[in-house]
N, C-alpha and C positions, 0 to 999 in steps of 0.2 A: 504493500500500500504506500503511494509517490504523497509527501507531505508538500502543498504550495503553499508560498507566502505572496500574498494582494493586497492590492486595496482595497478599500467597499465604501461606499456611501450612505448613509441608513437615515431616512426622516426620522427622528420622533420624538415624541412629549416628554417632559417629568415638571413638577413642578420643584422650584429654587427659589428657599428663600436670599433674597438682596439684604445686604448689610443695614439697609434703611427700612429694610419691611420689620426685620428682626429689633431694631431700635426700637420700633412703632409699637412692637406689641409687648415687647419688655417693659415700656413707661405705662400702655395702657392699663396693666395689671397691679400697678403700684398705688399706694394710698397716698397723701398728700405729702407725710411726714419723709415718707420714703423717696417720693419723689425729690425731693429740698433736699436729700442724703447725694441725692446720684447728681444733682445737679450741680451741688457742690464740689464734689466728686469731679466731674470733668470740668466746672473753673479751673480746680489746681491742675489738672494734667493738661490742658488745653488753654494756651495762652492766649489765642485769638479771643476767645468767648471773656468776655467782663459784663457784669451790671451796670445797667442804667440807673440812673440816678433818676432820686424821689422827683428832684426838681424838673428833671425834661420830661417827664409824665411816663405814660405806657407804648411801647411799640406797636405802630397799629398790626394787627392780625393779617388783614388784605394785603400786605408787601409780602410778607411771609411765605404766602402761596405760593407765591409766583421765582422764588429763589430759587433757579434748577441749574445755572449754567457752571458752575462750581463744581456742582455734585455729577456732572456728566461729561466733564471736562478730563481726558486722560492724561497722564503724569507726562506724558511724553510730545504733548502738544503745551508746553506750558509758555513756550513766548507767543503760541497764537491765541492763546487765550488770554493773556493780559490784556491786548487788542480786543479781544470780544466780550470781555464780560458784558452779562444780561445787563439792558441799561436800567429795568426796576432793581437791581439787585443793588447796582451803583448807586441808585438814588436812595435807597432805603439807606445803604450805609453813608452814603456825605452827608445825609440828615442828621445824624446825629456830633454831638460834638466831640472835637478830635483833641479836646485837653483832659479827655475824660481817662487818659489811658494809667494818668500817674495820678489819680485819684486816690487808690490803695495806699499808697505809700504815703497819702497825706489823711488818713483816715484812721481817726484815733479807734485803738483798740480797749475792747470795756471786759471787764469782767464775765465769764460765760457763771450762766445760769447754774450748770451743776455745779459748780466751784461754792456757792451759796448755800449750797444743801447741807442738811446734817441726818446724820445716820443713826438710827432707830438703835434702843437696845435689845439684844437679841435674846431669849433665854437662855443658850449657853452663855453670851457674857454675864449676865444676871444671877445663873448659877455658880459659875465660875468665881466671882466677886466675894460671893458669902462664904464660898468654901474656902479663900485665900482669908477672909475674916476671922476665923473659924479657930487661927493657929494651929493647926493638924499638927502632927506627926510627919514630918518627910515623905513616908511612905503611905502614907491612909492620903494625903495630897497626890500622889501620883494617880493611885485608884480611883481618889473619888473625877480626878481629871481625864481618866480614859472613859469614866462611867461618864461623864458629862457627853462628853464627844459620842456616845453612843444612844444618846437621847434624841428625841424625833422633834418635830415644831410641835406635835400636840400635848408633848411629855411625857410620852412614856418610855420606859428603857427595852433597847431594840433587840438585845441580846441577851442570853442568857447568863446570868452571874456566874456558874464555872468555866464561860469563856474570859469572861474580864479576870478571871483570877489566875487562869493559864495567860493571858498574855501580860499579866502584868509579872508574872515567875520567869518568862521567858526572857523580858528587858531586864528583869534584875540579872539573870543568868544566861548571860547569851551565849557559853558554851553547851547547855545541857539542853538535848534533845526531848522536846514536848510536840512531837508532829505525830509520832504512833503510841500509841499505848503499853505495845511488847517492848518498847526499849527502855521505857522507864525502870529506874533504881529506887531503890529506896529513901534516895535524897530528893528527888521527883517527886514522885508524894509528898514526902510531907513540907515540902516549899511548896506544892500546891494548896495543901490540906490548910496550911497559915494563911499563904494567899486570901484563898475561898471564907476564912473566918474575918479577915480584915476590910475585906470586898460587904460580907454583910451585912457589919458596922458600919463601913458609910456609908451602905445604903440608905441605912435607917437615919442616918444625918441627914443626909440630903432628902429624903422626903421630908424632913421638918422644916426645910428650907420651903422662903417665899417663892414661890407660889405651892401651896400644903397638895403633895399629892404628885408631887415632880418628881419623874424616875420610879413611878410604878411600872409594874408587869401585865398588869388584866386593868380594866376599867371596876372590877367588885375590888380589890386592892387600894385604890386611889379614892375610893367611895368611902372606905374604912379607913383610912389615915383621916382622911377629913371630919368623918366623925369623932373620932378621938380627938380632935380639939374644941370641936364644939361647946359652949359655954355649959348647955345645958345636957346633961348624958341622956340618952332616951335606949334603952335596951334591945325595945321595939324595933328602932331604928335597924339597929345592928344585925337583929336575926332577920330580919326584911332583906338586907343584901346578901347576908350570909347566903339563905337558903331560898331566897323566892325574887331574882334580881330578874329571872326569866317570865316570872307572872307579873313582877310590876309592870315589866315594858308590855304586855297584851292585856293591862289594864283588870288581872284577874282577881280584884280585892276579897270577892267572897270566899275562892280559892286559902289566899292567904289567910282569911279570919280563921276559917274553919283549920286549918294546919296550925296554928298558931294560938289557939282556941282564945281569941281575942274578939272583940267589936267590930262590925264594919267600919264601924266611925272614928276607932284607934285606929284601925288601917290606915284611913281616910289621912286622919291628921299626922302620920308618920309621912305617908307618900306626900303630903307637902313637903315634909324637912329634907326629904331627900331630892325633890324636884329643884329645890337650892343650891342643892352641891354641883361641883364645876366639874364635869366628865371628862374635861379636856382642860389640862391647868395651862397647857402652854397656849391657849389662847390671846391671853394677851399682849403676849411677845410674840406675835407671829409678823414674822417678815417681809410679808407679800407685800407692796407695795402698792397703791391705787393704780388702777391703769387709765388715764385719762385719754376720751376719744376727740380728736379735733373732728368735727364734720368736714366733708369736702366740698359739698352743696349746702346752700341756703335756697328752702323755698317760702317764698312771702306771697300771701294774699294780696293780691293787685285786683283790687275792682270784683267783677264775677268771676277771675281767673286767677291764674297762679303765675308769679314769677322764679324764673331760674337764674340764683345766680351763682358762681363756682366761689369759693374760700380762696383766694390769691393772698393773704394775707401771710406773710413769712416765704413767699417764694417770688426766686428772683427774676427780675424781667431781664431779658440778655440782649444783648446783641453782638456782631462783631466791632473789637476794637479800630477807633481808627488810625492807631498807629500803626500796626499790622495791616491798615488796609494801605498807607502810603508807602507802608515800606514794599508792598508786591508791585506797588507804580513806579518802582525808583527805578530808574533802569541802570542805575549804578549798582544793583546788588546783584548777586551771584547767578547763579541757576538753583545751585542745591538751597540757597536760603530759600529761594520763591518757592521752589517744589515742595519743602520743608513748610511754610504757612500756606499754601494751597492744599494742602492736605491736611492739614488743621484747618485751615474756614471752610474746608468741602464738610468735614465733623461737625465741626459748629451750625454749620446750614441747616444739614440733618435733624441735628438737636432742636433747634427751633421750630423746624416745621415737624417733628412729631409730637412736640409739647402743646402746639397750635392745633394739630389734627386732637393729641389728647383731650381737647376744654370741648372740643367741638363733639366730638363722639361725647363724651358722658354727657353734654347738654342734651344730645337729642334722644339720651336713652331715659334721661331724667322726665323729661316732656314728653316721653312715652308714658313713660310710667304713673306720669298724672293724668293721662287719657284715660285708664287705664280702670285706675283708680281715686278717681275722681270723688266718687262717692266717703270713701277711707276721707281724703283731704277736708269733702264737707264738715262732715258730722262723726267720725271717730272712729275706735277700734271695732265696731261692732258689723261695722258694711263695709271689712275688706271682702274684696273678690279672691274667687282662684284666676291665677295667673302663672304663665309657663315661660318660660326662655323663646320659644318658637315666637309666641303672641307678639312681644314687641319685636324680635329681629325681623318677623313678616312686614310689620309696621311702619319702621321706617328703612327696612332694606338691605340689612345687615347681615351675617353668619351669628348662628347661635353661637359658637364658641366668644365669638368677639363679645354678644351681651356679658356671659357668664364671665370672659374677664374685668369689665365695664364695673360690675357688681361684686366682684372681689374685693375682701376688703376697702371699702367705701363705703363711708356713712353721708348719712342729710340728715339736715336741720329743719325740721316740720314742724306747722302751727300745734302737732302732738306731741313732739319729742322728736328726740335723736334716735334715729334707726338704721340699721344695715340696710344695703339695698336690697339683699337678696330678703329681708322681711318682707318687701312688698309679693314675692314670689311666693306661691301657695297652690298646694293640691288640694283641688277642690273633694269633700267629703259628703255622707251620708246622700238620699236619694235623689238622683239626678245631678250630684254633685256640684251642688248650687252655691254651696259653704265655704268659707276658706277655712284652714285646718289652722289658724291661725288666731281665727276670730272665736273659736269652739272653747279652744283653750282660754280665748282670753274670758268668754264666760264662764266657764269650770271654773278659772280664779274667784272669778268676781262671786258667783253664787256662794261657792265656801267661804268665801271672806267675812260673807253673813250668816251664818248657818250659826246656830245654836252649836255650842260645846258640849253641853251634854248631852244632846241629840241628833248627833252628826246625819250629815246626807251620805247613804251608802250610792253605790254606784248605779244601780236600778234607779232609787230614787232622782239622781240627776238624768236620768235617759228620759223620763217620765216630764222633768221640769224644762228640758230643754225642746221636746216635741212638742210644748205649746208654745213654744216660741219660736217653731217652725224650722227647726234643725233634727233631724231625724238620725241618730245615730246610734249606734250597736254598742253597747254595755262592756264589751271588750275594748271598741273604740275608747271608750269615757274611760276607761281604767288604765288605757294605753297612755294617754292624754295627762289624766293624774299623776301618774308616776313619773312622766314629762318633768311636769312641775313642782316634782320633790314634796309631794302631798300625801302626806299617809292615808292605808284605808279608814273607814270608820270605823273599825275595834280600835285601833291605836290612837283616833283622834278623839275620842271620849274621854270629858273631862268629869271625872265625881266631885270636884270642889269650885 
C-alpha cells in the first residue's frame, strides 16, 4: 500500500471565540464590585487607559461604538495606520484633555478604607486570654492551648480528649513513638496516662471560663455546666437533660411528667429554665462578618412606569490617555514604541466598548424584566409571576445563556427591597401553574408568622388556607416549601408556655 503526500482544500465551519467576544462575556458575568477589581486591574497593567476626571463629566456612550479601526488594525501595517485612524475614534480622543495624563502623580493619596477597620474578638483569643490569666502550670498552659485550637466557632471541642493528650506526650517527647499502639513501652503509657489526667483538669477550667459551657463534647454537657452555675439549683432541671433532652426537643412534656412522676406544670416551668440556656456558647464571638450587597440597578417609579438606572457610583469612566495618543503621532518615535501603544489602545478600545455593550445588555434585561413583572413592581410580593430565562431572551432577542449570565450575581434596588435578579425568575406551581414558587413561600412565611404558638398550623392545615386564596398546592409541596424556610413542623413549633 503506496502512502501520498497533497494538498487539499476543505470549506468548513466551527465557531471561534475572538479575544473581544471573550472580554465581553467575562465583564458581563461580573457584579459591580468585581467589575471596579478588573478595571482597576488593567489601569495598572495598561498604561494607555487613565480616568476621566469628575470635572470633564462622563464619556459619551455613542463615540464608543463606533471605535473599531484600532482593534482591526494588524501589527504589521502600523505606519498605515497612523494615516488612517477612524476619524470618530480621533475625535473622541482630542476631546478630551491632554494634561490629564500627569494627573496621578498630582493626586493626593488618602487612607484606604480597610486600613480603618478593627478586628473583632474571636473566641479562641477570648479563650486564650483567660487561660494566660489563669497563671497555669507551664504545662496544663500548653494543653489547655492545643484544647483551645481544637475548639469550633460554636464551642465545642472537636476532638477527643485522649487525642489532645497523645499529642501533647508527643511534643513533650519527640523521640518516643505514639503513631501505633504495639510499639509503645511502658514509659508511653504512663506519659500518656499523666497527659490524659492533666488534659481533664483543664478541661474542666476552661469550661468555667467566659463564655460557661466553652469546650464541651455533646450539647447535654454544655447544658449541664450551665446549670451548675445557675443562681438558683433546680434538680428538675438537671434530670430533664440528663434523661429526656430527646423528649424536650419533640415537645413531649406528658412523656416527661409521667417518667419523672412530677406535674405537667413542673415540667412546664423547668423547660423554661432550660429554653434560657445558650446551646451554642461561641455565639457570640462568631467571626463571620456582614456581607454587605451594593445593588447594580436602581429602579425608580417615574410616573405610571418604571425607570432604569445602572449604580456607576465607584466605577471609573476611562478613556484613552492623551499623551499616548500624541506620542503614536510623533513620527519621531520608533516603530517598536508605536507597535508597543497600538496594542495597548487596541486593549483599551476593547475594554471600553465591552463595559458600554455591558450597561446596555443589563438595561435591556432589567426592562424586560419589568414587562414582565410588572404587577410584582405594582403592589408586592404577592403577584410575582412564573418566569423562565427563554421569556425574556425571546423578548428582547438574546441567547439564554447571555440572560443567565446578565442575572449572575447582580442585584436591584426596588420600591420593595434589594433582590437578586435571578429572584424575579420563578417556576410556576400548583394547577395550571399560575403561581410563582416564590410568592407561595413568601405566604407560608407570612401565615406562620401569625399563627398561634400553641396551636400551630400543620401542613394540611396550610394547603386548606392557601386554596382559598387561590393557590392550589400538594401538602408535600407546603412541606417542601417549609423546610425551604428553616421552619419547623408543628410538633416542634408548639409552644406550652
Amino acid at each position: 500500500m503506496a502512502f501520498e503526500l497533497r494538498q487539499e482544500l476543505k470549506l468548513s465551519q466551527q465557531l471561534v471565540m475572538t479575544p473581544q467576544l471573550q472580554l465581553a462575556i467575562k465583564l458581563l458575568q461580573m457584579c459591580k464590585m468585581e467589575l471596579v477589581d478588573t478595571i482597576q486591574q488593567e489601569m495598572t497593567e495598561n498604561p494607555v487607559l487613565e480616568e476621566v476626571p469628575e470635572s470633564e463629566g462622563e464619556v459619551p456612550g455613542e463615540d464608543i461604538e463606533n471605535i473599531d479601526t484600532i482593534a482591526d488594525t494588524p501589527p504589521d501595517e502600523i505606519s498605515d495606520a497612523q494615516e488612517k485612524l477612524n476619524a470618530e475614534l480621533k475625535d473622541y480622543l482630542q476631546s478630551t484633555s491632554r494634561d490629564s495624563y500627569s494627573s496621578y502623580t498630582e493626586r493626593e493619596e488618602k487612607e484606604s478604607f480597610e486600613s480603618t477597620l478593627t478586628k473583632s474578638t474571636s473566641l479562641a483569643d477570648h479563650l486564650q486570654w483567660q487561660l494566660h490569666m489563669n497563671e497555669l502550670p507551664e504545662e496544663e498552659q500548653k494543653i489547655g492551648e492545643l484544647m483551645i485550637g481544637n475548639i469550633n466557632q460554636d464551642g465545642y471541642l472537636q476532638v477527643p480528649l485522649i487525642e489532645i493528650a497523645k499529642s501533647h506526650a508527643m511534643n513533650e517527647n519527640g523521640n518516643g513513638d505514639y503513631t501505633s499502639v504495639s510499639h509503645w513501652n511502658h514509659a508511653n503509657w504512663l506519659k500518656l496516662l499523666c497527659a490524659f489526667q492533666k488534659a481533664g483538669e483543664v478541661l474542666s477550667k476552661i469550661q468555667g471560663f467566659d463564655p460557661v459551657g466553652a469546650a464541651s463534647r455533646s450539647l447535654q454537657e454544655c447544658l449541664l455546666i450551665q446549670i451548675r452555675f445557675l443562681e438558683t439549683k433546680n434538680a428538675l432541671v438537671e434530670k430533664m437533660v440528663k434523661a429526656h433532652l430527646s423528649d424536650l426537643e419533640r415537645n413531649r412534656y406528658q412523656v416527661i411528667a409521667s417518667s419523672l412522676h412530677v406535674g405537667i406544670e413542673e415540667v412546664v416551668e423547668a423547660a423554661k429554665v432550660i429554653s434560657q440556656l445558650e446551646p451554642k456558647p461561641g455565639r457570640p464571638f462568631n467571626d463571620k462578618e456582614p456581607q454587605y450587597i451594593t445593588p447594580d440597578i436602581h429602579v425608580f417609579k417615574a410616573g405610571d412606569g418604571y425607570s432604569v438606572v445602572l449604580n456607576g457610583e465607584g466605577l471609573p469612566k476611562l478613556r484613552i490617555s492623551p499623551f499616548y495618543l500624541e506620542t503614536i503621532y510623533n513620527n519621531s518615535s520608533s516603530a517598536p514604541v508605536k507597535e508597543y501603544i497600538q496594542n495597548k489602545m487596541r486593549s483599551a478600545v476593547w475594554l471600553i466598548k465591552s463595559i458600554y455593550q455591558r450597561e446596555r445588555t443589563i438595561r435591556k434585561v432589567m426592562e424586560s424584566i419589568i414587562k414582565f413583572q410588572r404587577e410584582f413592581f405594582d403592589h408586592g410580593f404577592d403577584h410575582l409571576k412564573p418566569l423562565i430565562l427563554k421569556d425574556v431572551a425571546e423578548d428582547i432577542g438574546m441567547h439564554e445563556s447571555t440572560i443567565s449570565r446578565v442575572t449572575t450575581n447582580k442585584y436591584v434596588h426596588t420600591p420593595h427591597g434589594i433582590f437578586e435578579l435571578k429572584y424575579f425568575f420563578n417556576a410556576g406551581v400548583g394547577s395550571g401553574g399560575g403561581v410563582a414558587s416564590e410568592s407561595v413561600r413568601n405566604k407560608i412565611k407570612e401565615i406562620l408568622a401569625s399563627e398561634n404558638p400553641q396551636h400551630p398550623l400543620s401542613d394540611q392545615e396550610l394547603v386548606e388556607i392557601l386554596q382559598k386564596q387561590d393557590m392550589s398546592i400538594a401538602r408535600r409541596t407546603v412541606a417542601k416549601y417549609r423546610e425551604m424556610l428553616g421552619i419547623l413542623p408543628s410538633s416542634k413549633r408548639k409552644k406550652f408556655y
